[in-house]
C-alpha positions in Angstrom: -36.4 -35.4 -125.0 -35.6 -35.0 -121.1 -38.5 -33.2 -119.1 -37.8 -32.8 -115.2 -41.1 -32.9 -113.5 -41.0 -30.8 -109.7 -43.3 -30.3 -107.1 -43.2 -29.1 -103.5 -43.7 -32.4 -101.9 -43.0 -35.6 -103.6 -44.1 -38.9 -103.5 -47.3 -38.0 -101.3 -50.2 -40.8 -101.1 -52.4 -38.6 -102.1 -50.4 -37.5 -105.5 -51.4 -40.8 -107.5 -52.4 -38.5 -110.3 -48.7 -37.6 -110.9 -46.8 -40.7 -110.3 -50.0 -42.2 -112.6 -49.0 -39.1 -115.2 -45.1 -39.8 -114.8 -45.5 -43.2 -116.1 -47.4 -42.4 -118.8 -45.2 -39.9 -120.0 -42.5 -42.0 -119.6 -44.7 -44.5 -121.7 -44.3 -41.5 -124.6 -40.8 -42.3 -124.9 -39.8 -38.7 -122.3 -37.3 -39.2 -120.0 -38.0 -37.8 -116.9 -36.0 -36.5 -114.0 -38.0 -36.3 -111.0 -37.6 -33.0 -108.4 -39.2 -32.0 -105.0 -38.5 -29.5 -102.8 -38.6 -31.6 -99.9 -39.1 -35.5 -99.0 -42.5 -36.2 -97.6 -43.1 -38.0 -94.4 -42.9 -41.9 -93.7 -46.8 -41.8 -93.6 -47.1 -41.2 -97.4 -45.0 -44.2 -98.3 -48.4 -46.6 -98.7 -46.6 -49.0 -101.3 -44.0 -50.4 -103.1 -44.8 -47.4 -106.0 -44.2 -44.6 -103.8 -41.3 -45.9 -102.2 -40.0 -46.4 -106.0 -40.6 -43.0 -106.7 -39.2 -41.5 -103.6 -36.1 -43.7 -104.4 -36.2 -42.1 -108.2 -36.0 -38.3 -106.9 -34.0 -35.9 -106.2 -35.0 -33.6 -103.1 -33.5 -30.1 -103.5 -33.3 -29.0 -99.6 -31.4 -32.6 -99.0 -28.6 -30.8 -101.0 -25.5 -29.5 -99.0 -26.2 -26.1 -97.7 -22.8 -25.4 -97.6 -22.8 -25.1 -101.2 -25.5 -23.1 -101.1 -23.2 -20.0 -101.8 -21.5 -21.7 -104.3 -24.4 -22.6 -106.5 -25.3 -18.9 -106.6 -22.1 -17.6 -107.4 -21.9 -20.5 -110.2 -24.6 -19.0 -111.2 -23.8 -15.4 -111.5 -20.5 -16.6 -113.1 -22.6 -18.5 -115.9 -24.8 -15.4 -117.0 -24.7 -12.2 -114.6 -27.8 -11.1 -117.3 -30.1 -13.8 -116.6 -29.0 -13.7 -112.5 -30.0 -10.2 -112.3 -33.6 -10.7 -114.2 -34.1 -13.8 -112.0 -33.4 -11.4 -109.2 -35.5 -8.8 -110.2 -38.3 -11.3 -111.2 -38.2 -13.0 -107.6 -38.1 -9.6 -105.8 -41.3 -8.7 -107.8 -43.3 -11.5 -107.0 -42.6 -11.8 -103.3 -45.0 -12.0 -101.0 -45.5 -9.0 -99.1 -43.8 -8.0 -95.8 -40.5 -9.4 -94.1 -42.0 -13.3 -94.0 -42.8 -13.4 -97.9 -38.9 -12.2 -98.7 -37.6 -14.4 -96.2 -38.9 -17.2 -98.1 -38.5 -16.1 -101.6 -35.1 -15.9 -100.9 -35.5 -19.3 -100.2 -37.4 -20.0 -103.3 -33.9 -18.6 -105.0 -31.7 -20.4 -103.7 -33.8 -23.2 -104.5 -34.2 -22.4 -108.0 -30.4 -22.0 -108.5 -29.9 -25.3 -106.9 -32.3 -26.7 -109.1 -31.1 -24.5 -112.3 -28.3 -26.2 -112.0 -29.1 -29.9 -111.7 -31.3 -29.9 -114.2 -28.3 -28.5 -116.5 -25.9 -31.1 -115.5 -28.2 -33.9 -116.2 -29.3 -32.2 -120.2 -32.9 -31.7 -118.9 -34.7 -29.7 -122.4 -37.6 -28.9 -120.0 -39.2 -27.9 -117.0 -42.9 -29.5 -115.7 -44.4 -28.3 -112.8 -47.5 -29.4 -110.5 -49.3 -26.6 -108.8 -48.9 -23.3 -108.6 -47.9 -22.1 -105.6 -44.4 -22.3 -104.2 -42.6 -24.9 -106.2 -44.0 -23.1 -109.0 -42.3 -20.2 -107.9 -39.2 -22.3 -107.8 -39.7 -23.4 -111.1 -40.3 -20.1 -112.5 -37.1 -18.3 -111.2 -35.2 -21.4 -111.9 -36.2 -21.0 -115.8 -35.1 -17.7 -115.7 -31.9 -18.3 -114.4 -30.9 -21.3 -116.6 -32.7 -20.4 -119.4 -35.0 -23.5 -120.2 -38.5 -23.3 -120.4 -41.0 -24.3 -117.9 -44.7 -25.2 -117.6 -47.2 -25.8 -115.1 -50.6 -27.9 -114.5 -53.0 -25.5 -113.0 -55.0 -27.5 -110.9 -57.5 -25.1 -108.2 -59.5 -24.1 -106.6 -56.7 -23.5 -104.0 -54.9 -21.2 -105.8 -58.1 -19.0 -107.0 -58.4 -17.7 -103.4 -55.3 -16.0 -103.5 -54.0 -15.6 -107.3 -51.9 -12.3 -106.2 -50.5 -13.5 -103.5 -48.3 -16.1 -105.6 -48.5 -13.6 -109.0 -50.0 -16.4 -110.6 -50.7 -13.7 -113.7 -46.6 -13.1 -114.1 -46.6 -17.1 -114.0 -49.1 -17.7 -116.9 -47.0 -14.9 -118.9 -43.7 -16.8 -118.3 -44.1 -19.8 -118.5 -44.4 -21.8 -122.4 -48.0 -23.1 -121.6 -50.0 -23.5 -118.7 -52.2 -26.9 -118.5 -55.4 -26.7 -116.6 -57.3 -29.9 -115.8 -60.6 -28.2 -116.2 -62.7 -25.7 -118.1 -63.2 -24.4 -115.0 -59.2 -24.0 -114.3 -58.7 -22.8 -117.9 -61.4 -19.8 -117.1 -59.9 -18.9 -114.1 -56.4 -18.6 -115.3 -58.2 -16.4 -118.4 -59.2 -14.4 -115.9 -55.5 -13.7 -114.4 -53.9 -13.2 -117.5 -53.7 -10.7 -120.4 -55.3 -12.1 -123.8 -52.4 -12.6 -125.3 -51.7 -15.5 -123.2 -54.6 -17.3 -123.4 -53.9 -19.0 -126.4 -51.2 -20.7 -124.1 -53.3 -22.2 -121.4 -54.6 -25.4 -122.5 -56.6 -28.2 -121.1 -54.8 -31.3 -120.1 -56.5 -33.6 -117.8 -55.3 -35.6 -115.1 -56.4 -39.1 -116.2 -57.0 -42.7 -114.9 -55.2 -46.0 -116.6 -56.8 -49.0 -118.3 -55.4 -51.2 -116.0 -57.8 -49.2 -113.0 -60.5 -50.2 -115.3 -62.6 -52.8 -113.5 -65.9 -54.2 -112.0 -67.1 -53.3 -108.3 -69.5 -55.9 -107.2 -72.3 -55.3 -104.9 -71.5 -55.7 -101.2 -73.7 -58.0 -99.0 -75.2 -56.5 -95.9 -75.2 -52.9 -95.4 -74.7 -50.7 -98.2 -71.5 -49.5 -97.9 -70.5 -45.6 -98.8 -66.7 -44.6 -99.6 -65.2 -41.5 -99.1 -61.5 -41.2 -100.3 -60.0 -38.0 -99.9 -57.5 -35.4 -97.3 -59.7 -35.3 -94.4 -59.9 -30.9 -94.5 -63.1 -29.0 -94.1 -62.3 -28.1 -98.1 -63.8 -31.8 -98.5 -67.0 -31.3 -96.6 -66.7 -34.6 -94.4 -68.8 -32.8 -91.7 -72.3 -32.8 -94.3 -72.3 -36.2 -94.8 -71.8 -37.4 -91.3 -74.9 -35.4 -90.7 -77.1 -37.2 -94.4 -75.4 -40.5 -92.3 -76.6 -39.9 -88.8 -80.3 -38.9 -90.2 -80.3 -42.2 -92.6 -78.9 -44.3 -90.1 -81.5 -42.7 -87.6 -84.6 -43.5 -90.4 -83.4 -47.2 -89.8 -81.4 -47.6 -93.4 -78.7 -50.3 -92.7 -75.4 -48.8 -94.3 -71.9 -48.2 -93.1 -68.9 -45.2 -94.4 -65.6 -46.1 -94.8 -63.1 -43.0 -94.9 -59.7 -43.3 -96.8 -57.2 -40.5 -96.1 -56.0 -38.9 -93.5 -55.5 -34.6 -92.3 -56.1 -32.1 -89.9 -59.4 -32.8 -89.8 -59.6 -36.3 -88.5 -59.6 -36.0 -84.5 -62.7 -33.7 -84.8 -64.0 -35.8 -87.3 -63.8 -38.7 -84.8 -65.5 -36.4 -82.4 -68.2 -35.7 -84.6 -68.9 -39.5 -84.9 -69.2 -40.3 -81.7 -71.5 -37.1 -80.6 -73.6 -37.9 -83.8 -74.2 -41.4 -82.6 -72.6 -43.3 -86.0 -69.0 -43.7 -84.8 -70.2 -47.8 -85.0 -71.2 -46.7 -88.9 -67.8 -45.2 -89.5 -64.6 -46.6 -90.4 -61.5 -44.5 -90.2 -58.8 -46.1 -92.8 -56.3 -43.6 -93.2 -54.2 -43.8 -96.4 -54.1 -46.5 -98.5 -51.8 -47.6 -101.4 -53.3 -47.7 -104.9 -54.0 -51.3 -105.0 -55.9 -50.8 -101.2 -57.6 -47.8 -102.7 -58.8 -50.0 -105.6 -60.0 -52.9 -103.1 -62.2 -50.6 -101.0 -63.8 -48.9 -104.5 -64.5 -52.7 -105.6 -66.4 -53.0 -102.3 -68.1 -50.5 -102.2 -71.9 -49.3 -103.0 -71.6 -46.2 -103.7 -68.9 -43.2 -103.6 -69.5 -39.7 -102.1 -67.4 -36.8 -101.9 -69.4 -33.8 -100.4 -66.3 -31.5 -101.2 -67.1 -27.0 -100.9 -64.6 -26.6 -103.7 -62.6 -29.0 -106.4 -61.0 -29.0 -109.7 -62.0 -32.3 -111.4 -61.4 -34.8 -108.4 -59.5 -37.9 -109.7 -61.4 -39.8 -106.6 -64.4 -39.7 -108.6 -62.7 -40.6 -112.0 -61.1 -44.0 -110.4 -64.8 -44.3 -108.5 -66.1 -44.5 -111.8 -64.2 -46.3 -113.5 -64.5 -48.9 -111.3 -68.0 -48.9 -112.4 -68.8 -47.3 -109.2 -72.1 -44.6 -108.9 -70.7 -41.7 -107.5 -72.5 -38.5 -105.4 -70.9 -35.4 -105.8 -71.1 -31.5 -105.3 -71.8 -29.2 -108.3 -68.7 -27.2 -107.0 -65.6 -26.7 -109.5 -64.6 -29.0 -112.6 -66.8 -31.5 -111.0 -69.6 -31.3 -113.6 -67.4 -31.6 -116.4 -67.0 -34.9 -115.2 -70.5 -35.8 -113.4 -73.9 -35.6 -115.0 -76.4 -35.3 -113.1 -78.9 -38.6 -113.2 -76.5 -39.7 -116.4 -73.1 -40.5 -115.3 -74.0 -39.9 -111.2 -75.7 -37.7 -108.5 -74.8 -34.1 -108.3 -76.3 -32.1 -105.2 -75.5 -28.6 -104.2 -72.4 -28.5 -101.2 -73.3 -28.1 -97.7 -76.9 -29.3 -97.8 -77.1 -32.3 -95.8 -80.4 -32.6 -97.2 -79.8 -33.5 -101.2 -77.0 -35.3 -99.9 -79.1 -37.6 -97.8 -81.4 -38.2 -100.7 -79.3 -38.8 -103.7 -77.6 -41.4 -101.3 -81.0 -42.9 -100.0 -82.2 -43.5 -103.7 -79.1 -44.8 -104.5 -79.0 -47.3 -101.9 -82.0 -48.5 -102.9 -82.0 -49.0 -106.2 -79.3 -51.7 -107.1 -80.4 -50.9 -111.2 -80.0 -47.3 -110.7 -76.3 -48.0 -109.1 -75.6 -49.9 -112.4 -76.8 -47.8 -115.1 -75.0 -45.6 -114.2 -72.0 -46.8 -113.1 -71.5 -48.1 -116.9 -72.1 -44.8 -118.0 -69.5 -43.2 -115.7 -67.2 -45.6 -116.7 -67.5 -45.0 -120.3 -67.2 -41.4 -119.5 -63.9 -42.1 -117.8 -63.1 -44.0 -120.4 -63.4 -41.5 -123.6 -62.5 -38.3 -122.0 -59.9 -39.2 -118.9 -57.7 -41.8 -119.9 -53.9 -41.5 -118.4 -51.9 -42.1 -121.7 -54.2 -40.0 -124.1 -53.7 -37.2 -121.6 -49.7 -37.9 -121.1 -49.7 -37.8 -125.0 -51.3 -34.3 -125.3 -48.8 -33.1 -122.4 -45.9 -34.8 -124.5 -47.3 -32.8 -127.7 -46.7 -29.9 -125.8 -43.4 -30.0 -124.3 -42.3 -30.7 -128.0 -43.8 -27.4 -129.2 -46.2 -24.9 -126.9 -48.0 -23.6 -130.2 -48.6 -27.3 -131.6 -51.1 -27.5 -133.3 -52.1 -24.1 -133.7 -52.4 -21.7 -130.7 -56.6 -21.8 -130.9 -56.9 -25.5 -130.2 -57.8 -25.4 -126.5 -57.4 -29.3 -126.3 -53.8 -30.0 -127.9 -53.6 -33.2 -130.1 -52.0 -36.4 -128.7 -48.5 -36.9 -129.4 -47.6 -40.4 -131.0 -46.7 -43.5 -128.9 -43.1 -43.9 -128.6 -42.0 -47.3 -130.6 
């Protein structure tokens, strides 16, 4: 079988969970073409595994637009029925006023650009990652070429504006939809006609064995690790505030940021006015193997976010054996327990924060009880290949093994 995976932006530093889900697919015995819309920047290529993968894809708007014409008249040629529904489908789910046709014309040309490659090279189906604009793409490119297409659902992004990018219409036509959450899975329920939920499954994004490992306990001052996109979404601002007031009570402890966004200049600000900019390190991105160093040297993790699906941050955090704080926002506490697996404290109050991380820093036993817990958790419920293999199962057939089962059944391992 030949799936082509697309997404809008491809190899980012911060898509891990894709490239990691890629592999494992691959690992199923799939071949997989690889699609963006677009290349991303220089800044993304952190290692030698994104700079494969970039290498490995194919970047529709890098295609000739002098063809562009072509493609669509190629495509008219091949089946004027399915042109016109792809036509009427894009013109129904534009986004309103002269701006949202502009670019769903773009979208079309797109999809036709992609319809076609992914003919040429005998691709039996179409796997997408978010759903916004590439899913778009991916949708109108099904309907012109006829192959099916799917999508992971991942949120809360998309909640905020589910009309805007007709994300009902998407759940309706695409074969299945995998959310990596109960919490996705509900929301997508709630944007779709009953008849479809039988079709939206949970998949989740996953972490491999090989991440799998021991973090030993710094010397010095306990050191907290944040890795995430630097956006107010994250919540960076609250726990520069629980750091300032610990740092201020004379606890001896230091933050170490990995990623990089909009955010980061006033974030530097912030430092600085707060008096911790000395407490603070700013590491931008970081390849996986970087990302993996930091989490074995680390104390404790924290991500403070206002709104999450089911952060793989926190999955790699634990299973690194790592105590994690975390929000009770999203998917989040599908994947932390409160005082089982980790801390869970409500978002924006600096307050919890500072105390789930104070008890934690003090309590080297605490760390490790539950650190093996979290990994085990990680371990059971959120490993890469099972995941890949439930995907796999699905690509095969939608309905397999019966449209009730929420959580499809793994698909074998290829010999």
């Amino acid at each position: 079988m030949k799936v082509a995976y697309l997404t809008g932006e491809y190899p980012r530093a911060t898509d891990t969970f894709i490239q990691r889900e890629i592999l494992a697919v691959e690992r199923c015995g799939v071949d997989v073409e690889r699609f963006a819309v677009r290349r991303p920047g220089d800044e993304h290529m952190v290692g030698e595994r994104q700079r494969s993968e970039r290498d490995l894809t194919t970047y529709l708007l890098e295609q000739p637009s002098s063809s562009y014409a072509g493609v669509l008249a190629r495509a008219l040629r091949r089946s004027p029925r399915r042109f016109l529904a792809a036509l009427r489908l894009a013109v129904r789910t534009r986004r309103l006023g002269p701006r949202g046709a502009a670019k769903q014309a773009a979208y079309f040309v797109e999809a036709a650009v992609l319809a076609e490659l992914t003919a040429e090279r005998g691709v039996d189906h179409l796997h997408n990652h978010f759903a916004d604009s590439s899913c778009t793409v991916a949708m109108l490119a099904s309907a012109l070429s006829g192959t099916t297409y799917s999508f992971t659902l991942h949120g809360p992004a998309i909640f905020f504006e589910p009309n805007e990018w007709h994300l009902g219409t998407k759940l309706e036509t695409a074969a299945f939809c995998a959310t990596i959450s109960n919490f996705a899975r509900s929301q997508a329920c709630l944007f779709s006609p009953s008849e479809v939920w039988p079709r939206i499954r949970i998949v989740h994004c996953g972490v491999d064995e090989a991440d799998v490992a021991d973090a030993t306990a710094s010397d010095g001052p306990c050191q907290l690790l944040f890795v995430g996109r630097l956006d107010a979404v994250k919540g960076v601002v609250v726990l520069f505030d629980a750091v300032a007031s610990l740092v201020a009570a004379g606890n001896d402890l230091h933050l170490t940021l990995v990623g990089d966004g909009p955010q980061r200049s006033e974030l530097e600000r912030r430092s600085v006015e707060l008096g911790i900019a000395s407490s603070v390190t700013f590491a931008g991105y970081r390849n996986q193997e970087q990302v993996q160093q930091h989490l074995r040297e680390s104390d404790v993790f924290v991500l403070p976010s206002f709104a999450e699906g089911v952060p793989v941050s926190l999955m790699e955090a634990m299973a690194m054996t790592l105590p994690v704080v975390a929000t009770n926002v999203g998917g989040v506490t599908e994947l932390v327990r409160d005082g089982r697996n980790g801390k869970v404290v409500a978002p924006g109050d600096a307050v919890a924060l500072e105390a789930a991380i104070a008890e934690l820093a003090a309590d080297p036993d605490l760390r490790r009880r539950l650190g093996e817990v979290g990994r085990a958790t990680v371990r059971a419920d959120f490993d890469s290949l099972t995941e890949a293999r439930r995907l796999v199962t699905l690509f095969s057939d939608p309905a397999s093994p019966s449209p009730g089962m929420v959580r499809p059944t793994p698909a074998p391992l290829a010999d």
